[in-house]
Rosetta silent file (secondary structure, phi, psi, omega in degrees, C-alpha in Angstrom):
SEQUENCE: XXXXXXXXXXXXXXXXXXXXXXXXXXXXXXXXXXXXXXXXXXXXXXXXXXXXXXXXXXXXXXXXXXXXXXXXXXXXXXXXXXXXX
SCORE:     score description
SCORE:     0.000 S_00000001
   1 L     0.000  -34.151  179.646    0.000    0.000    0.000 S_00000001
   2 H   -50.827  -64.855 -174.823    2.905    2.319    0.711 S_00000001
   3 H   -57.796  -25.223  156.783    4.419    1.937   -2.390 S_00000001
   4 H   -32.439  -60.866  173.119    1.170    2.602   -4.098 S_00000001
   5 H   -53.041  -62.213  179.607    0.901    5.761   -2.558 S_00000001
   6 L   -33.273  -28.943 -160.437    4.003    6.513   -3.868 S_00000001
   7 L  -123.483   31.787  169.573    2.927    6.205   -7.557 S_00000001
   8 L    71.143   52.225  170.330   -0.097    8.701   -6.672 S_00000001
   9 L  -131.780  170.148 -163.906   -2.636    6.406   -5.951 S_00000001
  10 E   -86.475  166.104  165.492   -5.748    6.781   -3.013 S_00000001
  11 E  -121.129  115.490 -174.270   -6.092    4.098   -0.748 S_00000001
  12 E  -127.616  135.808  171.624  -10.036    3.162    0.459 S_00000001
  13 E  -120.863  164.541  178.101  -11.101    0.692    2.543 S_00000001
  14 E  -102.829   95.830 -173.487  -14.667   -0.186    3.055 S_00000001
  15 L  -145.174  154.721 -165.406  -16.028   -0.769    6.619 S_00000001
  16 L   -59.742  -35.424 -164.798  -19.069   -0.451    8.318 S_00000001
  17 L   -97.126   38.157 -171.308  -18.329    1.580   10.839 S_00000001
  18 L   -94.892  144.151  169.296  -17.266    4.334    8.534 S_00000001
  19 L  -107.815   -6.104  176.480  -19.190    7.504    8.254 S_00000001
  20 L   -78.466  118.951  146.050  -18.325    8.654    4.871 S_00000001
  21 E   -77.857  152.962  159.996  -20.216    7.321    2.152 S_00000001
  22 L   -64.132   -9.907  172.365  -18.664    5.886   -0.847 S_00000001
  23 L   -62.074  -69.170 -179.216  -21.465    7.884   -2.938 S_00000001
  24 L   -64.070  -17.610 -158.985  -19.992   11.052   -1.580 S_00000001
  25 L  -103.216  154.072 -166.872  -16.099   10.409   -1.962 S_00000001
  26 L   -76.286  118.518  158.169  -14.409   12.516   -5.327 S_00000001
  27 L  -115.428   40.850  152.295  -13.330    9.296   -7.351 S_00000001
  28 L   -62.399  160.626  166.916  -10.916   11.066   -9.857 S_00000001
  29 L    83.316  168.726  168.699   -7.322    9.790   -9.913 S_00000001
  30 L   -73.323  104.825  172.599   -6.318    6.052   -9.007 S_00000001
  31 E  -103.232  125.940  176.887   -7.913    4.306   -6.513 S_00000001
  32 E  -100.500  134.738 -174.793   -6.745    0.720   -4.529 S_00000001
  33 E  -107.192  118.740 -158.674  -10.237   -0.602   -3.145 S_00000001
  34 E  -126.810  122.031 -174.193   -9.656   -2.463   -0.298 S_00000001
  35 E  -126.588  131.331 -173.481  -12.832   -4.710    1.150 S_00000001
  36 L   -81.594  147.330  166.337  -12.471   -6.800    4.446 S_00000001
  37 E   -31.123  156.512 -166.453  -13.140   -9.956    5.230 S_00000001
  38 L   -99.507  116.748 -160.832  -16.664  -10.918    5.708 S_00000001
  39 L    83.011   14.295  168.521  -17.414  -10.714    9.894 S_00000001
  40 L  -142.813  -76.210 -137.377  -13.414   -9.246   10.524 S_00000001
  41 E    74.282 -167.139  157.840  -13.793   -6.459    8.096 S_00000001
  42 L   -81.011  127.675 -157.430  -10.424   -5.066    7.439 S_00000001
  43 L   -73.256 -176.711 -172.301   -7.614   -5.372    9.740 S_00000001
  44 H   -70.552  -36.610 -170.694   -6.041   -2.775   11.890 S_00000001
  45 H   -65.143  -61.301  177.687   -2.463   -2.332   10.393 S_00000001
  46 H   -36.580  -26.083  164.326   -4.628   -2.430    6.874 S_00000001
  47 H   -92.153  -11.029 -151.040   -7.117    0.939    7.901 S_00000001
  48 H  -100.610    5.335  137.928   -4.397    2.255    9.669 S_00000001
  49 L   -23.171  -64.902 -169.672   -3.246    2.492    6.053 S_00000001
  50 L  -103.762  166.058 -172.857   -5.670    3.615    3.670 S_00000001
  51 L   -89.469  -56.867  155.686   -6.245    7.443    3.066 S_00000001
  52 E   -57.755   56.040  173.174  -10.224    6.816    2.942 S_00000001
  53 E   -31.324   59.528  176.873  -12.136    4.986    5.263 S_00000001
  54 E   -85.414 -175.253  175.607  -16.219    4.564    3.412 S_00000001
  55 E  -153.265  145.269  177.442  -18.810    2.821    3.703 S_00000001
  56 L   -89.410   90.026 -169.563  -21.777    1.269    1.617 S_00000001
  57 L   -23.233  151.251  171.016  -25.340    2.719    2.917 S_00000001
  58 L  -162.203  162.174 -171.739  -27.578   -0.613    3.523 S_00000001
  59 L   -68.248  114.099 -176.029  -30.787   -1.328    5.150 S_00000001
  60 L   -33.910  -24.431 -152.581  -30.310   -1.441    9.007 S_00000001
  61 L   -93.255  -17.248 -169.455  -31.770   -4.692    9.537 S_00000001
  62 L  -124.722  120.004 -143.300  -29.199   -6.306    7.279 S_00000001
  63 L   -61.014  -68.046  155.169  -25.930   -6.620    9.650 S_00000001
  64 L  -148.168 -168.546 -168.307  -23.644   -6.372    6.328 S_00000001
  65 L   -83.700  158.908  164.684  -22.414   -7.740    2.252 S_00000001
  66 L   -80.721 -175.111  162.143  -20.983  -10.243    1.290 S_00000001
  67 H   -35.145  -57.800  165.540  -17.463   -9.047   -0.833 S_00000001
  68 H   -77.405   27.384  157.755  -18.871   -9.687   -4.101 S_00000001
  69 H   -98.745  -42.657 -170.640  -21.913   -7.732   -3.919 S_00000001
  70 H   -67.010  -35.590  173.040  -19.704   -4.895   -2.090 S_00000001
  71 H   -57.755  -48.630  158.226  -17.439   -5.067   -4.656 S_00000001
  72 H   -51.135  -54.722 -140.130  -19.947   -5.152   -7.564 S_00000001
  73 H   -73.907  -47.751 -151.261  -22.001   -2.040   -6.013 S_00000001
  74 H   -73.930  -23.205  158.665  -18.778    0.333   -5.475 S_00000001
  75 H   -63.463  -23.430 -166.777  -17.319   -0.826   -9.305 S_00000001
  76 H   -82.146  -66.427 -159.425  -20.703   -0.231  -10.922 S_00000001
  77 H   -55.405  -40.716 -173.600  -21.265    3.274   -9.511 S_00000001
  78 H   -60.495  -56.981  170.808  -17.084    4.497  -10.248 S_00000001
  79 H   -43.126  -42.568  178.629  -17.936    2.774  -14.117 S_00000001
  80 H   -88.796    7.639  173.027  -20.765    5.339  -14.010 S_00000001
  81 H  -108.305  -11.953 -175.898  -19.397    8.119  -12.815 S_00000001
  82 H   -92.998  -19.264 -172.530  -16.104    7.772  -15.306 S_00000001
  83 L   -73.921  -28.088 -163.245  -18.407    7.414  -18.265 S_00000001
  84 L   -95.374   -8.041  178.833  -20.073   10.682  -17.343 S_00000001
  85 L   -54.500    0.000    0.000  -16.320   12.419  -16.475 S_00000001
């Protein structure tokens, strides 16, 4: 992830207990998408890490995604927002 940084790119992880939406965050530029295990989330050295913390709004009642759904939602909307850049 360091070295990443290095070669200009953001680093976001995705965790529930995030207060940012992922809706809301500017996604010009290079972004590494980082999604946690499913019931561990993403570990501590790994947030302590990323430049972005989000999160994906969801219906309270349902405790959270699996990867590939989280992964799908947060790829679909960045494909639609680069088509319209």
């Amino acid at each position: 992830l360091k070295l990443l940084k290095t070669k200009n790119f953001w680093i976001c992880g995705f965790d529930k207990s995030s207060n940012k939406d992922f809706t809301k965050h500017n996604w010009e530029g290079n972004h590494v998408l980082l999604f946690g295990s499913e019931g561990y989330g993403l570990k501590y050295q790994t947030t302590k890490n990323t430049d972005y913390l989000l999160k994906i709004n969801i219906n309270q009642q349902i405790e959270s995604l699996n990867i590939s759904n989280s992964a799908a939602i947060v790829i679909h909307h960045i494909n639609h927002l680069r088509k319209n850049y």
